[in-house]
C-alpha positions in Angstrom: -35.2 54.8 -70.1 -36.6 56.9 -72.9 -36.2 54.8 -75.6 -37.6 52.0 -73.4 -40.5 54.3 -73.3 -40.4 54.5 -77.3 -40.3 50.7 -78.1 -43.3 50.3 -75.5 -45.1 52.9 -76.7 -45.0 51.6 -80.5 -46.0 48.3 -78.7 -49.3 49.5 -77.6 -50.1 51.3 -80.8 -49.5 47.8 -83.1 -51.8 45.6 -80.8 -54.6 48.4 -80.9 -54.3 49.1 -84.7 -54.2 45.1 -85.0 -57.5 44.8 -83.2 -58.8 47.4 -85.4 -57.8 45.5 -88.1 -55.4 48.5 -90.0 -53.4 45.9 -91.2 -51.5 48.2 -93.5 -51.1 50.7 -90.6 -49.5 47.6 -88.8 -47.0 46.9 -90.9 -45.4 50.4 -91.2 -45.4 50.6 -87.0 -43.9 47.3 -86.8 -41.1 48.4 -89.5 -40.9 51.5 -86.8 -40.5 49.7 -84.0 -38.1 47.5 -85.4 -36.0 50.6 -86.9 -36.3 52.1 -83.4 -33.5 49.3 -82.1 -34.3 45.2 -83.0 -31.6 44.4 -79.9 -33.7 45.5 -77.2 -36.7 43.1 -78.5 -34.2 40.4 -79.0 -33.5 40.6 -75.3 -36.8 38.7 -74.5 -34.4 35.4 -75.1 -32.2 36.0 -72.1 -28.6 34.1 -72.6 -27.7 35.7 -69.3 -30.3 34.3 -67.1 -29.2 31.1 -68.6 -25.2 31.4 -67.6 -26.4 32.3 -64.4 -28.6 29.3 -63.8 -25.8 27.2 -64.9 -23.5 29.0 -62.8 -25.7 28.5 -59.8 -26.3 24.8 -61.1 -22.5 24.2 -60.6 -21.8 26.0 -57.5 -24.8 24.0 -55.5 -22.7 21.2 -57.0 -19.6 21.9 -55.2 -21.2 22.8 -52.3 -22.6 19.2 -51.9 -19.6 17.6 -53.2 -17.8 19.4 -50.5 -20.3 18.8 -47.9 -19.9 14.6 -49.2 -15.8 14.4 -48.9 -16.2 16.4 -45.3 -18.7 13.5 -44.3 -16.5 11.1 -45.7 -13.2 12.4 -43.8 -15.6 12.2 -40.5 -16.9 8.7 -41.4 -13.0 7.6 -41.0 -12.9 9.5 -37.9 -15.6 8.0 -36.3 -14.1 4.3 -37.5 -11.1 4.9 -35.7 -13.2 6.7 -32.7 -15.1 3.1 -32.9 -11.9 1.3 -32.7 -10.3 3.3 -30.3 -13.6 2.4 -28.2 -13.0 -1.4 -28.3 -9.2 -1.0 -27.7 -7.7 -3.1 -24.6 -4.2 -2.2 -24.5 -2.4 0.9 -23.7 -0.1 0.4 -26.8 -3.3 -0.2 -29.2 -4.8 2.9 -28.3 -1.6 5.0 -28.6 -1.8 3.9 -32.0 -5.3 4.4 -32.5 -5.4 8.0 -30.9 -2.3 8.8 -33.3 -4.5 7.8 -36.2 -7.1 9.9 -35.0 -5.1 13.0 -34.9 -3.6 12.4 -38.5 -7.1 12.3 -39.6 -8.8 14.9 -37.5 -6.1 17.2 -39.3 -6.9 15.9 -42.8 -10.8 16.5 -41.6 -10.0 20.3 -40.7 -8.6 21.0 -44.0 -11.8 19.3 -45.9 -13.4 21.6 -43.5 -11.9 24.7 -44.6 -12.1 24.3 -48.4 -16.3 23.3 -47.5 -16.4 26.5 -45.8 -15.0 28.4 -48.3 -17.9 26.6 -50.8 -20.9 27.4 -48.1 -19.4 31.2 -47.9 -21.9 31.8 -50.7 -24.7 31.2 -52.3 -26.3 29.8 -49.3 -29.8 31.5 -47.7 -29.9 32.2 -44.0 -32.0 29.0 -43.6 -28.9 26.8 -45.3 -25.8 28.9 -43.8 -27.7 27.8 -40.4 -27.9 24.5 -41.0 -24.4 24.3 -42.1 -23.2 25.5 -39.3 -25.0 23.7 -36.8 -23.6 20.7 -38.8 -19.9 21.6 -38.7 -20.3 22.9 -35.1 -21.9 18.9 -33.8 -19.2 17.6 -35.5 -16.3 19.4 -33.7 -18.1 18.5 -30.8 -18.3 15.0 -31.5 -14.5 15.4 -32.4 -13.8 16.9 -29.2 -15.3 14.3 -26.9 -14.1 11.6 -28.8 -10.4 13.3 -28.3 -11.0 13.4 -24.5 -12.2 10.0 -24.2 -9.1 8.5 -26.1 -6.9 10.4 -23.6 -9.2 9.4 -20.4 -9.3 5.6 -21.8 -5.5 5.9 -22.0 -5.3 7.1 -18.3 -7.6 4.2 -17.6 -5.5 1.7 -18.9 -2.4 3.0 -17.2 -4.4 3.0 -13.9 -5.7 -0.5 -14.1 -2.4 -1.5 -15.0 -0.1 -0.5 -12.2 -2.1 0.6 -9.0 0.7 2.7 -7.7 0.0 6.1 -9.9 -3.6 6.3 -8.6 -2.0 8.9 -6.6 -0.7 10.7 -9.3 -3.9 10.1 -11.4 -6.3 11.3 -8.4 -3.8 14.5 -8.5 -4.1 15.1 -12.3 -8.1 14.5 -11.8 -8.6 17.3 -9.2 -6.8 19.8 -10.9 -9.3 18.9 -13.9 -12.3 18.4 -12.1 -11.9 21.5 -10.1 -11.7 23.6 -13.8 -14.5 21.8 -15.6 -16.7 22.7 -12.3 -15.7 26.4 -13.2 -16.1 25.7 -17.1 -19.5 24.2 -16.3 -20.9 26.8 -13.4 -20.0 29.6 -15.2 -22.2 28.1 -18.9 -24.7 27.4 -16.5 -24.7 31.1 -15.3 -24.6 32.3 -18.4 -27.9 30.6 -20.2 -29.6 31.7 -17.1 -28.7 35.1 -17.2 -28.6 35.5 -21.3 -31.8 33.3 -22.0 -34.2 36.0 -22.7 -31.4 37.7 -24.8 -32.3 38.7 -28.4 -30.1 37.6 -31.2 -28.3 40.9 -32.0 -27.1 41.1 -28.3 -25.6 38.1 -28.1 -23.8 39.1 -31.6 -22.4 42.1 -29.7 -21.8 40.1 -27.0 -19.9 36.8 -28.7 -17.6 39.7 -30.0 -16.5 41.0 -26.6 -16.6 37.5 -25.3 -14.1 35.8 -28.0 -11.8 39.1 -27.1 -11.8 38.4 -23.4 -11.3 34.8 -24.2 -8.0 35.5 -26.4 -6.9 37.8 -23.5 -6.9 35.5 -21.3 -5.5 32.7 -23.2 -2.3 34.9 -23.4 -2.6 35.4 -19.9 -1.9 31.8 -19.1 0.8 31.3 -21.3 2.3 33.6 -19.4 1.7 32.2 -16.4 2.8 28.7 -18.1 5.9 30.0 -18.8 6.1 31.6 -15.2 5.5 27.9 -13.9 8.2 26.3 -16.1 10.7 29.0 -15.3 9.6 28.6 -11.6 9.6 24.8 -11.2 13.2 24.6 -13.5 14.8 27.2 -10.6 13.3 24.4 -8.0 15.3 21.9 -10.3 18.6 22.9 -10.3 18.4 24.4 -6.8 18.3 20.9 -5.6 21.0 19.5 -7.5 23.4 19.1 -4.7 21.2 17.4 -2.6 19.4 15.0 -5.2 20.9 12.2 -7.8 20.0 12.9 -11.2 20.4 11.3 -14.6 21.5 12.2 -17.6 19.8 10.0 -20.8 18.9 11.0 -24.3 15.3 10.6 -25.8 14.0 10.4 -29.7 11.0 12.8 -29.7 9.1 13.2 -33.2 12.2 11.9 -34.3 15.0 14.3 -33.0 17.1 13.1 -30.2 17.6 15.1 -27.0 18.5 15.1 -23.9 17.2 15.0 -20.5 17.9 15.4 -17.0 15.5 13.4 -14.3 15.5 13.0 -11.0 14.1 9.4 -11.2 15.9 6.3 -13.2 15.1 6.3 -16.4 12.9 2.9 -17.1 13.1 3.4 -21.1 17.1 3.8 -21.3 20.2 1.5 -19.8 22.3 4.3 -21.2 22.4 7.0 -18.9 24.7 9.2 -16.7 24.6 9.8 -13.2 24.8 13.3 -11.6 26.2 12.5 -7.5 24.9 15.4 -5.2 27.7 17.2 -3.7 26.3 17.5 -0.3 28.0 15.0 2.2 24.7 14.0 3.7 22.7 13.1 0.5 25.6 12.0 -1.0 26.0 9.0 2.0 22.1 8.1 1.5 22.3 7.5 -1.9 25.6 5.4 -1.4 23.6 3.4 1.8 20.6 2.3 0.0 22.9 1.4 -3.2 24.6 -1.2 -0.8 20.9 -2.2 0.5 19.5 -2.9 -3.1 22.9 -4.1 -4.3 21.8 -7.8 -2.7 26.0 -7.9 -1.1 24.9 -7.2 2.5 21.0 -8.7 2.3 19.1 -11.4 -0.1 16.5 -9.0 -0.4 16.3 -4.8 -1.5 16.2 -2.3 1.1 16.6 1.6 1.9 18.9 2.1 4.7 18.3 5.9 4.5 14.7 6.5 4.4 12.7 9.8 3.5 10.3 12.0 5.1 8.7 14.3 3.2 9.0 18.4 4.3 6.6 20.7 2.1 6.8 24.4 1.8 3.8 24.7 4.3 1.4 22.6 5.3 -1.1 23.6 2.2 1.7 23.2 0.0 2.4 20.4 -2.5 5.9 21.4 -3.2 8.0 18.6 -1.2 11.7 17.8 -0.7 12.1 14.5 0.5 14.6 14.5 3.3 16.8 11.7 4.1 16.9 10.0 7.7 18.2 6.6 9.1 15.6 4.9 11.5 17.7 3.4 14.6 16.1 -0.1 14.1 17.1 0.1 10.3 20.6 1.2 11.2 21.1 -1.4 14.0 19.6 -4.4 11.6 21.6 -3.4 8.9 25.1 -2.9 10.9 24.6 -6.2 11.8 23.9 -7.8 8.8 27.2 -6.1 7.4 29.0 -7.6 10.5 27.8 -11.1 9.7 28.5 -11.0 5.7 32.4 -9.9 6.8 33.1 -12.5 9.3 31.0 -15.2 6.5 33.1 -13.9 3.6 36.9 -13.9 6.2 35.6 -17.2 7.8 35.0 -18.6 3.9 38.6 -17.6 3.2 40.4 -18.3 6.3 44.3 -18.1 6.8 46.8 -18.0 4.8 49.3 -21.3 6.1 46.7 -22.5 8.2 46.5 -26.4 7.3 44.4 -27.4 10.2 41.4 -26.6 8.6 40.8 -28.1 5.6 36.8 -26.5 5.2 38.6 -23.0 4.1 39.5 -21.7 1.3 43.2 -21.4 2.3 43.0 -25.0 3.7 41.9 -26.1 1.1 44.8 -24.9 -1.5 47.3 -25.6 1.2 46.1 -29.1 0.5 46.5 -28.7 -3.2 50.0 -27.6 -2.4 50.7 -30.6 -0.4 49.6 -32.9 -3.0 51.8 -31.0 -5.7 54.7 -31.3 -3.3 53.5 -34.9 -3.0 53.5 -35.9 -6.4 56.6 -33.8 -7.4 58.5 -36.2 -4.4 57.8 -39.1 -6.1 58.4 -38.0 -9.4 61.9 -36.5 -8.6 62.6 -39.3 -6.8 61.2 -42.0 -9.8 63.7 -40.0 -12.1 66.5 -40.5 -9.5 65.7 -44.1 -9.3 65.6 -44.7 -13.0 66.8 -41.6 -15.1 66.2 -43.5 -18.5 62.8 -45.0 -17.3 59.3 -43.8 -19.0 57.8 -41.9 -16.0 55.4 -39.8 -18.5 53.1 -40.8 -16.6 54.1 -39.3 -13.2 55.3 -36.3 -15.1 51.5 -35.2 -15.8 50.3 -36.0 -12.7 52.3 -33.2 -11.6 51.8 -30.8 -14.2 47.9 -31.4 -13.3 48.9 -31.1 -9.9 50.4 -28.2 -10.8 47.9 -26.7 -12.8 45.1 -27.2 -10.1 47.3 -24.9 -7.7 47.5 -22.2 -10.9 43.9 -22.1 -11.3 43.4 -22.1 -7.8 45.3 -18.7 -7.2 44.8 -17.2 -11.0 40.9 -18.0 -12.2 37.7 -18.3 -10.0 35.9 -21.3 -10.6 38.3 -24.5 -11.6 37.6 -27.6 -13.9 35.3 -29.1 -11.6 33.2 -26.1 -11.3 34.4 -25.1 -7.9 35.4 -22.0 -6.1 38.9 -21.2 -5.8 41.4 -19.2 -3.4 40.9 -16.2 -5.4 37.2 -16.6 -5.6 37.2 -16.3 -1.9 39.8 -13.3 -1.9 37.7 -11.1 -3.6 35.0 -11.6 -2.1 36.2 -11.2 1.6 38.0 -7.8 -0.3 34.4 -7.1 -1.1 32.5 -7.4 1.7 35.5 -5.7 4.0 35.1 -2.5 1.2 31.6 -2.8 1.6 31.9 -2.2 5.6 34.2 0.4 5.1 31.8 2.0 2.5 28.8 1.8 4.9 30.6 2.7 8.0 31.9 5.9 6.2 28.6 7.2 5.4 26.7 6.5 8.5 29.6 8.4 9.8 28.3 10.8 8.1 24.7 11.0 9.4 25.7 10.7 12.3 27.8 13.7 12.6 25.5 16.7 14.1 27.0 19.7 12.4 27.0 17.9 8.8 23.1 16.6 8.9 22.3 20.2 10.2 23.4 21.6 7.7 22.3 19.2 5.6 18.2 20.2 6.7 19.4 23.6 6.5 20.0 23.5 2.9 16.7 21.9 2.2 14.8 24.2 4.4 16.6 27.2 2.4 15.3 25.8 -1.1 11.7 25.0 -0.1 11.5 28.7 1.6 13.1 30.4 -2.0 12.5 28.1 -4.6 9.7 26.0 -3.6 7.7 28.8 -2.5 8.4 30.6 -5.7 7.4 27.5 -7.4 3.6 27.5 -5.4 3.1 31.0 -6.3 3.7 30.3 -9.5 1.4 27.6 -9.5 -1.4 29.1 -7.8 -0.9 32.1 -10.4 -1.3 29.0 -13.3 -4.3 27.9 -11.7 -6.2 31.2 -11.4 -5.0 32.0 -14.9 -6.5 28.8 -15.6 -10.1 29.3 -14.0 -10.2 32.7 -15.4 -9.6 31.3 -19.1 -11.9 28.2 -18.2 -14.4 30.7 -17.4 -14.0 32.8 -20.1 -13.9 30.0 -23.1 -17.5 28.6 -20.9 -18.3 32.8 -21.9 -17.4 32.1 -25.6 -19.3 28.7 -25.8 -22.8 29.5 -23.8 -23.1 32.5 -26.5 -22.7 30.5 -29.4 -24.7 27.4 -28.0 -27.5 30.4 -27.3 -26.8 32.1 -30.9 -27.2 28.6 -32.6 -30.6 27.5 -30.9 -29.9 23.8 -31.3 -31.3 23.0 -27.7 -33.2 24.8 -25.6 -31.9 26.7 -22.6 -33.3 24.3 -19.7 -31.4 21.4 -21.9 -28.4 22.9 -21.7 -28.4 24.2 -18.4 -29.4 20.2 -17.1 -26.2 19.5 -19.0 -23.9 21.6 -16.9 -26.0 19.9 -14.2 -24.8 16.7 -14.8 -21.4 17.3 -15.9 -20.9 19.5 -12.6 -22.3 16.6 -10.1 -20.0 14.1 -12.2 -16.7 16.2 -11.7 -17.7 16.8 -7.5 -17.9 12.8 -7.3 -14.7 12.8 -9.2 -13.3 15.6 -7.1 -14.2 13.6 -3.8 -13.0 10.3 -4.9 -9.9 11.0 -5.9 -9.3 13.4 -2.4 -10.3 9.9 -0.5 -8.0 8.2 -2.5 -4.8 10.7 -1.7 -5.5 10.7 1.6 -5.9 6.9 2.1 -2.7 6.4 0.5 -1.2 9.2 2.8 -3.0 8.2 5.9 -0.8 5.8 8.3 -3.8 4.6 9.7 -5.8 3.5 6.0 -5.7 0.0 6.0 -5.0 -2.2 2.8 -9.0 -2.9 1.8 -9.8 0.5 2.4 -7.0 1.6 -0.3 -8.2 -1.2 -2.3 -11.8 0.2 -2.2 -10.8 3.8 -2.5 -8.8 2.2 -6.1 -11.7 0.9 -7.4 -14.2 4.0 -6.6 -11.4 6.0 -9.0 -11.9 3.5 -11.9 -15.7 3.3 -11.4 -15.5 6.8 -12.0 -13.5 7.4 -14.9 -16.0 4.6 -16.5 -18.6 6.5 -15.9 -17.7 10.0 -16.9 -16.4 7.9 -20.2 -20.2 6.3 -20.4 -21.3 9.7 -19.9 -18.8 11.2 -23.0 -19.9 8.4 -25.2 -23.8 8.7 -24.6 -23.2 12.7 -25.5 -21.6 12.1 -28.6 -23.5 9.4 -29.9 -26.5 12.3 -29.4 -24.6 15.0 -31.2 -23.8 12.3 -34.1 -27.2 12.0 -34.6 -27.9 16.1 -34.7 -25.3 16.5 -36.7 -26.9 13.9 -39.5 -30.4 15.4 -38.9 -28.6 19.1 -39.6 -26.7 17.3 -42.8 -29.5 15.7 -44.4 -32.0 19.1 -44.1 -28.9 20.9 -45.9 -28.4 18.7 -48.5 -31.9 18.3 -49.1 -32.1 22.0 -49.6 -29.5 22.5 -51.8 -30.5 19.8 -54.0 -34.2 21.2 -54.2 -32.9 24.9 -54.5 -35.5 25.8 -51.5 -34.9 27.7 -48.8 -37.5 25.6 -46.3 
């Protein structure tokens, strides 16, 4: 500082003694100022200033290079999103979503290394913009994700009526948490409106704590579920078939255990119950789809279904035989025996000739036949050529063979032995089917049949509802607490004004309570005895409306956010190109 003061001091001494035109004196203070230290007047070039310009030059150049390659990664997102849109088969879209995910990955690592650019050097006025950029696009990413999985489902459904149930299920359990998710943001931009900024700070802390509380809270409870639902599993395994198949996941094989037929896999094994009871229905509706005792497929032991309680959806379904089934079906086995033994007939009976047994007995005759005349053509002339005779008896011959050794013969026809095993077939098959509704009809074995199943739906299943119930309030509570997380930030960013947002959750809350109450009409049209076929129909075609429109709905939302997210892009860039902060 002091020899600062010196060099200035000199300073103002040369200009007045210049303006006073003491030339000489001039010279001699300039030759003192210049002895006093010629680096610190020098300095006026600054080579410093300069590096740091360039420096600053170069860094505004990464950050819009890397702002460029993360718009580029989205661009092939949102071709693929575009595709994905347009796609009319389920096996299209799979690939199409799996696309999307490769490059939604490739897209958060562009991400990262831009944020690492934008961590400095920007103003307030640019880090803002930034992130409202990055934050419309994981938005748009988002709802593009959920529409590929809800134009999946979609598909699915169109195709094959028969899981609307099992879609309308899935669809209440995430209607009922988005109604949460949405009435709880709702709350909050009422209630935190009028917040100021540094309150919401503290508060998005404490929020994103409680969020990552509750997150762990539900794996928990996940895990409870699994654990819960595998006891309900194997706690049935003597009273319900299962099979045994291996599957290729991400490319490693494993294996599974189901209690329905795999569709994907001829290669499986099956796991018999050991419970009499059980045991009997699955061997009675085998024989009714097997085709031997009817042309067409039926369940001789039908199910009813007994739940935990009435609320409950944990089920066993237990076997019964309807009287009407039993009595059709008896008879049907009584008709294919005496069609198989009437087919066959008996052995040495030559009266009837429209038998099985007749007819080789008449094959046997005409052997004998030609073997008399051959013998006797030989007797007659033993050096004679009776070649001729000779094969007609070694064909003679043969036809009896084939009749008692192979099925079909040259002509394409039955034989003996075709009609043997078949008459063995049809008698095993009423021995088979009298055994087991021996079975169900014996008191003391189907009681304690219903006694086992009542016994696992009062330990197991119920374990497996509490469980469940547990999973779902774990659920709500994180639903509600990631809404906490998201209303803040939405309120922190100022990208839309309260009463926007707030008409959002509106909508999205009125879209899930029509989704809620179609898919309840559907599962209880489909349950109802009474629902007749057009009402089903129409209760169908009210879930596919819906899922349309909620997809409309996702579409026309990120189509808007696209557009912010451009609008926040183009201020950016056009900031850090211009260097200003406005």
């Amino acid at each position: 500082m002091q020899e600062k003061f010196k060099q200035t001091l000199l300073l103002i001494i040369l200009t007045y003694l210049i303006i006073m035109r003491k030339k000489f004196i001039a010279v001699y203070a300039l030759m003192a100022v210049l002895a006093l230290g010629s680096t610190t007047l020098t300095s006026c070039v600054d080579d410093t200033e300069s590096a740091s310009v360039t420096a600053m030059r170069d860094a505004r150049l990464r950050q819009l290079q890397a702002l460029a390659d993360q718009e580029e990664s989205q661009a092939k997102i949102d071709a693929i999103t575009a595709q994905m849109k347009e796609a009319t088969s389920e096996a299209e879209l799979a690939m199409l979503k799996a696309q999307y995910e490769q490059q939604l990955a490739n897209y958060q690592q562009l991400k990262a290394m831009a944020e690492q650019q934008m961590a400095t050097g920007l103003n307030q006025y640019q880090s803002k913009l930034y992130n409202d950029y990055k934050n419309a696009i994981d938005q748009v990413n988002d709802l593009a994700g959920e529409i590929a999985e809800q134009s999946l489902d979609l598909i699915e459904l169109k195709a094959d009526s028969s899981s609307a149930a099992a879609y309308a299920q899935e669809e209440i359990i995430k209607a009922n948490r988005n109604i949460a998710y949405q009435e709880a943001l709702k709350n909050n931009y009422e209630a935190l409106a009028a917040t100021d900024i540094e309150e919401l700070k503290a508060k998005e802390a404490e929020a994103e704590a409680a969020k990552t509380e509750k997150d762990k809270a539900l794996s928990l409870a996940d895990n409870s579920k699994t654990e819960a639902n595998n006891a309900f599993t194997n706690a049935k395994a003597d009273i319900i078939r299962r099979y045994v198949y291996q599957q290729t996941i991400s490319n490693e094989t494993v294996t599974k255990i189901s209690e329905t037929k795999p569709s994907s896999s001829t290669d499986y094994e099956t796991l018999e119950p050991t419970n009499e009871v059980a045991l009997a229905a699955y061997t009675l509706n085998d024989l009714g789809n097997s085709g031997d005792i009817t042309n067409w497929n039926i369940n001789i032991a039908t199910t009813k279904e007994v739940k935990v309680s009435e609320e409950s959806t944990t089920s066993i379904n237990q076997f019964e035989i309807l009287a009407s089934t039993l009595s059709q079906v008896t008879r049907k086995v009584e008709s294919m025996v005496k069609g198989a033994t009437d087919d066959l007939g008996t052995e040495g009976d030559k009266s009837d000739k429209n038998t099985a047994w007749g007819r080789h007995q008449q094959l046997v005759e005409a052997l004998e036949a030609v073997q008399k005349t051959y013998n006797d053509a030989v007797k007659a002339d033993p050096k004679g050529d009776h070649s001729s005779l000779l094969n007609s008896v070694k064909d003679a011959q043969e036809a009896v063979d084939t009749d008692l050794e192979k099925e079909v013969n040259k002509q394409g026809n039955n034989t003996l032995l075709y009609y043997q095993k078949e008459a063995e077939k049809a008698e095993a098959t009423q021995t088979k089917f009298n055994e087991a509704v021996a079975v169900f009809n014996d008191a003391t074995k189907y009681k304690a049949y219903t006694d086992r199943v009542a016994a696992i739906l009062a330990k197991e299943g119920k374990a497996v509802d509490a469980a469940k119930d547990a999973y779902w309030d774990a659920m709500q509570e994180l639903a509600i607490a990631e809404a906490n997380v998201e209303s803040i930030n939405n309120l922190i960013a100022d990208t839309m004004d309260p009463e926007t947002l707030i008409a959002d959750c509106d909508t999205q809350i009125a879209l899930e309570k029509e989704t809620l109450a179609i898919a309840e009409a559907l599962i209880y049209n489909v349950n109802a005895g009474g629902a007749s076929a057009t009402e089903r129909e129409a209760a169908y075609a009210d879930l596919i409306e819906n899922a349309e429109k909620k997809i409309e709905y996702w579409e026309s939302k990120k189509e808007l956010l696209q557009k912010m997210a451009e609008q926040y892009k183009s201020q950016l860039e056009a900031s850090l190109n211009s260097g200003s902060a406005e």
